[in-house]
C-alpha positions in Angstrom: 172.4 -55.6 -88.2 169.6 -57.5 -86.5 167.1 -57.0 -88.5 169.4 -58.3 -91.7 170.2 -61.6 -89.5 166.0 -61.5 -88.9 165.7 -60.9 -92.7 168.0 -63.2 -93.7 166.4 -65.8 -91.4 163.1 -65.8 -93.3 164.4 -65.7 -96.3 166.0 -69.5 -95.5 162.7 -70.4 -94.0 161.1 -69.2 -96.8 162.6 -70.9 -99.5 163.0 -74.3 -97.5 158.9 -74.2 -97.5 158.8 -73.5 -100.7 160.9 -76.4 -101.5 158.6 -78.6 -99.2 155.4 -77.4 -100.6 156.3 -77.5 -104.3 156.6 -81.5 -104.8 152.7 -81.4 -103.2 151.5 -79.0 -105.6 153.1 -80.5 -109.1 151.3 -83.5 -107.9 148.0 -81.8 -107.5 148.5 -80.4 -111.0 149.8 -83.8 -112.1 146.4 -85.3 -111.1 144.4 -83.2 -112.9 146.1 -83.9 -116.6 145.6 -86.3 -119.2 148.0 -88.9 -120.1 148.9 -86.5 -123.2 149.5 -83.7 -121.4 151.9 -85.3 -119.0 154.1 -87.1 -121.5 154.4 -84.4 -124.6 154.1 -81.1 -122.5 156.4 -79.7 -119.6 156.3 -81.6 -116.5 156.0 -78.3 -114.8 153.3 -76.7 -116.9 149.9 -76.7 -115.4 147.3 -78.4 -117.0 145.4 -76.9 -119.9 142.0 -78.1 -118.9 141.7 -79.5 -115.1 140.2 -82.9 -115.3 138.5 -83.9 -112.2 136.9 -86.6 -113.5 140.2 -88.3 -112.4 139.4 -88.2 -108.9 135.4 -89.1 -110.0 137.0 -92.3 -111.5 139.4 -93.3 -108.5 136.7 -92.8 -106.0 134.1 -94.6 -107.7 136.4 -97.3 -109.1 136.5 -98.3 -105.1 139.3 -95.9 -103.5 136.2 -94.9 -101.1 136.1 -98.0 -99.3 140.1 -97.9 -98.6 139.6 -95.0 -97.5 137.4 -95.4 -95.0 139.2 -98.0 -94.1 142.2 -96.5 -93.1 140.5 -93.7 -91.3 138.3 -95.6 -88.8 141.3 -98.4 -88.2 143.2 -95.2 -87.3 141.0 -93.4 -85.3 140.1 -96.6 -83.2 143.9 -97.3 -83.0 144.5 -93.7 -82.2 142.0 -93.5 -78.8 143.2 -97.1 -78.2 146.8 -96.1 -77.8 146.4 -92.8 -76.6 144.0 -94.0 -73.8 145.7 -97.0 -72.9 149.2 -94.9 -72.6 147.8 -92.1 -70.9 146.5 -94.6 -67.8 149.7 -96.4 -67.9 151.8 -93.1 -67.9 149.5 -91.8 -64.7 149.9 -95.2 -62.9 153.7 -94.8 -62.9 154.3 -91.4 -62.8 151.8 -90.1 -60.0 151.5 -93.2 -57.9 153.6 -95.1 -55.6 154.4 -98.7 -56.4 157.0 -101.1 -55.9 156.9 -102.7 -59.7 156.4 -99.3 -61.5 160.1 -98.9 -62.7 160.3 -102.6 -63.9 157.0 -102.6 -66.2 158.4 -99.3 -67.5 160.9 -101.0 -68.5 159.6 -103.8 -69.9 157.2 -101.4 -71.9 160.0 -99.4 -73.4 161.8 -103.1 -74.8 158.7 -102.5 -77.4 160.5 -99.7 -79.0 163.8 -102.3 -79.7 161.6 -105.0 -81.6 161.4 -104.3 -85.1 158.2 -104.8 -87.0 159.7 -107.5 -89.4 160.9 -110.0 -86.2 157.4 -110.0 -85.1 155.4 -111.0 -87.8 155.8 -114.2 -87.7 154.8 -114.3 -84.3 151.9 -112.1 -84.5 150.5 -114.0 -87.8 150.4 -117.4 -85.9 148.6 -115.6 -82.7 146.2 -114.3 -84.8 145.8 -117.1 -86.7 144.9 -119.4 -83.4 142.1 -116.9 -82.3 140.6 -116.5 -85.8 141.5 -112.9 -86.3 143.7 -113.2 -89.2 141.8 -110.9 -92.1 140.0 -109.3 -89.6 140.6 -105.5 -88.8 140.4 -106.1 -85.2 144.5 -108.0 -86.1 145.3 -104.4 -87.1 143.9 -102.1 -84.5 145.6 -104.2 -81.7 148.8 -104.7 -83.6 149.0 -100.7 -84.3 147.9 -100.2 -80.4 150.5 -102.4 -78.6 153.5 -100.8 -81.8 152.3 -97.7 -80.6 152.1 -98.0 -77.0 156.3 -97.5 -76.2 156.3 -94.5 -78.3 153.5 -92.8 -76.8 154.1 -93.0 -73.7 157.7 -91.9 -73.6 156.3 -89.0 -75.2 153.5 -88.5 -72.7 156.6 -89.2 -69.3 157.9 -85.8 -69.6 154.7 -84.2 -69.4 153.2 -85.9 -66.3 156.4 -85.7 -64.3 155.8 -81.7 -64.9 152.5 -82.1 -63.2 151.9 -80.8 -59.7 150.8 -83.1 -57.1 149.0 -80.4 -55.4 145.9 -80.7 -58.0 145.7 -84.4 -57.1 146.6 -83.5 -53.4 143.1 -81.1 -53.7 140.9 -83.6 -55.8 141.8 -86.2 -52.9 140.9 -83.7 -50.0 137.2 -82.5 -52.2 136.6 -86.7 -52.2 137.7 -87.3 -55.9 138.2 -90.5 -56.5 141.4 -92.1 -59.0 139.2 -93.0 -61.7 137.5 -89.3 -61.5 141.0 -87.4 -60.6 142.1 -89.2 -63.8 139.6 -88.6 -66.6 138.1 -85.4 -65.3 141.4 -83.7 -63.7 144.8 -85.2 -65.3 143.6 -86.4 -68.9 142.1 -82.3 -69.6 145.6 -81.0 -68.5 147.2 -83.6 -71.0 145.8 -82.2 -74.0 148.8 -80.5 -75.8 151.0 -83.6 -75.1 148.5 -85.6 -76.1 147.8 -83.6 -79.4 151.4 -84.8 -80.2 151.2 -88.1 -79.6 147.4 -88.1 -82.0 149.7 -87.0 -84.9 152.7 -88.9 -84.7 150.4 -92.1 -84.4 148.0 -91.1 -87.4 151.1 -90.6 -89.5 152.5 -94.1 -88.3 148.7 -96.0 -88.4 147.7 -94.0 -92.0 150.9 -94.9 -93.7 151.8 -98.3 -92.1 151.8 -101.1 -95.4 153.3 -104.2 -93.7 151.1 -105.4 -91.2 148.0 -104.7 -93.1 149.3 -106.4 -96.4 150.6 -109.9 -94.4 147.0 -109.9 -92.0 144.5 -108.4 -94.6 143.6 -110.3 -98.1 140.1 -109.4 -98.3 139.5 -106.2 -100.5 136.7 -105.1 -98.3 139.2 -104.6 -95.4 141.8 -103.0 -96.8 143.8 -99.8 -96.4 144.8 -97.3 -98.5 148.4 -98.1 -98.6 147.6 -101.8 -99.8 144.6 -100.9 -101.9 146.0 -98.4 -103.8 148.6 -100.8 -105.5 145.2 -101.8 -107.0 144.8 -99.0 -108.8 148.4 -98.2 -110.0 147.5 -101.6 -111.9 144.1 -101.1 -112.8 145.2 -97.4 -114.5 148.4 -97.8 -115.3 148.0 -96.3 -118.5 145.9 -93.2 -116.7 148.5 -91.1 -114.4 146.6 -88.5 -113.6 144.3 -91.0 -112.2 147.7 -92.3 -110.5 148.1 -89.2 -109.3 144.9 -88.1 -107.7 144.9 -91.9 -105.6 148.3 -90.4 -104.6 146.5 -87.2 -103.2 143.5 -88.5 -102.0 145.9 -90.6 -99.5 148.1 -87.6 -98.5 145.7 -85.2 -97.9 144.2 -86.4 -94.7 148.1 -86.3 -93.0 148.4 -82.5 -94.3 144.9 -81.5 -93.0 145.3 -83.2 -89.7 149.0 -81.7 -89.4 147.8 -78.1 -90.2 145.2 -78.2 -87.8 147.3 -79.9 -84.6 150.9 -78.0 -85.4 150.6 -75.6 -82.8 149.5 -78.1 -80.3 152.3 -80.4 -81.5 154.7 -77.7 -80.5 153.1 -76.7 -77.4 153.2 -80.3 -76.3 157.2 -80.6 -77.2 158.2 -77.7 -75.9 156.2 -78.8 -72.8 157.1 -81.9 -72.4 160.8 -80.9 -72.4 160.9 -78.6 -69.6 160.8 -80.0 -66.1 160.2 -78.7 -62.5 
């Protein structure tokens, strides 16, 4: 009777990834047809002959440059946030402070504002220190979004920590700085996996911030830019379709290769003491 339930189990699992994978590969095989192909054949037949000239023509029609774009703003935003959060998180957590529970506090209001309230704001700031249509507008605006979110993640994790490691970095003449980066931030690494992913999904796919600071081609990201392109080949949609999977894949790749830390650092996180 177990090993039916068991059975059973997989089977569900099996089909619900099935049903998540399948939408990703009809749009591979939608990138690789002609405009022929998609509109008088099936709409689930694969293509007769794979044309990969559609991703030669998106990437050298300029889809390279947003591209790089989004993945350097997102890695600097990334460490940024990560960094930042993880200092904050072992100021509060592992020392003693009178203030510590009130700047908590008044970090975690970041996760009430909504983005749309703030741009406004944020548009005239940047506009007084000349950073409007300048990337460095959207590394600090993803870093201080970000901030709340990672470090409630990151709370659950440091509470779990044992002050007996700090206790013997202290007694071997370890200094904060040292205990931090060389003791604390290596035992962080699952948690920390966690909080790399959720912000590279946020960062990569974020469209608002980038659209009202950025109006210089040069500097945009991949979720502005490629409105571009659904323009520019709007009669091509297999072209449309390989922009579509040249933005996606970099989310999949990073996801397949962090899941089990992502796990590790939830399940982690959630247990105390």
């Amino acid at each position: 009777m177990k090993r039916i339930g068991y059975l059973l189990l997989y089977l569900s699992l099996i089909v619900v990834a099935l049903f998540q994978i399948l939408p990703l590969l009809w749009l591979f095989a939608f990138s690789l047809k002609s405009n022929q192909e998609i509109f008088a054949g099936s709409p689930f037949a694969l293509p007769t002959e794979f044309r990969w000239e559609n991703y030669q023509k998106v990437w050298e029609g300029g889809i390279s440059t947003y591209f790089f774009n989004s993945v350097w703003i997102t890695l600097a935003a990334i460490i940024l946030t990560v960094l930042f959060a993880s200092m904050a998180t072992f100021a509060i957590t592992r020392m003693r402070w009178k203030l510590s529970g009130l700047v908590l506090g008044m970090i975690m209001v970041g996760l009430m504002i909504p983005i749309h309230s703030a741009l406004i704001p944020l548009y005239s700031m940047f506009l007084s220190v000349n950073l409007i249509d300048n990337p460095l507008a959207i590394v600090l605006t993803y870093t201080a979004y970000n901030l709340p979110i990672t470090m409630m993640i990151l709370l659950g994790f440091y509470y779990t920590l044992p002050h007996e490691i700090e206790e013997a970095a202290i007694i071997d003449g370890c200094s904060v700085n040292r205990m931090f980066f060389q003791v604390i931030l290596p035992m962080t690494t699952p948690i920390m996996a966690t909080t790399v992913v959720i912000n590279m999904i946020y960062n990569w796919n974020e469209f608002v911030f980038v659209n009202t600071f950025i109006s210089s081609e040069k500097y945009k990201t991949l979720t502005v830019g490629i409105q571009n392109f659904i323009g520019q080949y709007m009669t091509d949609w297999g072209a449309i379709g390989a922009t579509l999977i040249i933005s996606v894949l970099p989310i999949i790749v990073a996801f397949i290769f962090f899941s089990n830390k992502v796990v590790e650092g939830i399940s982690s996180s959630a247990v105390k003491g």
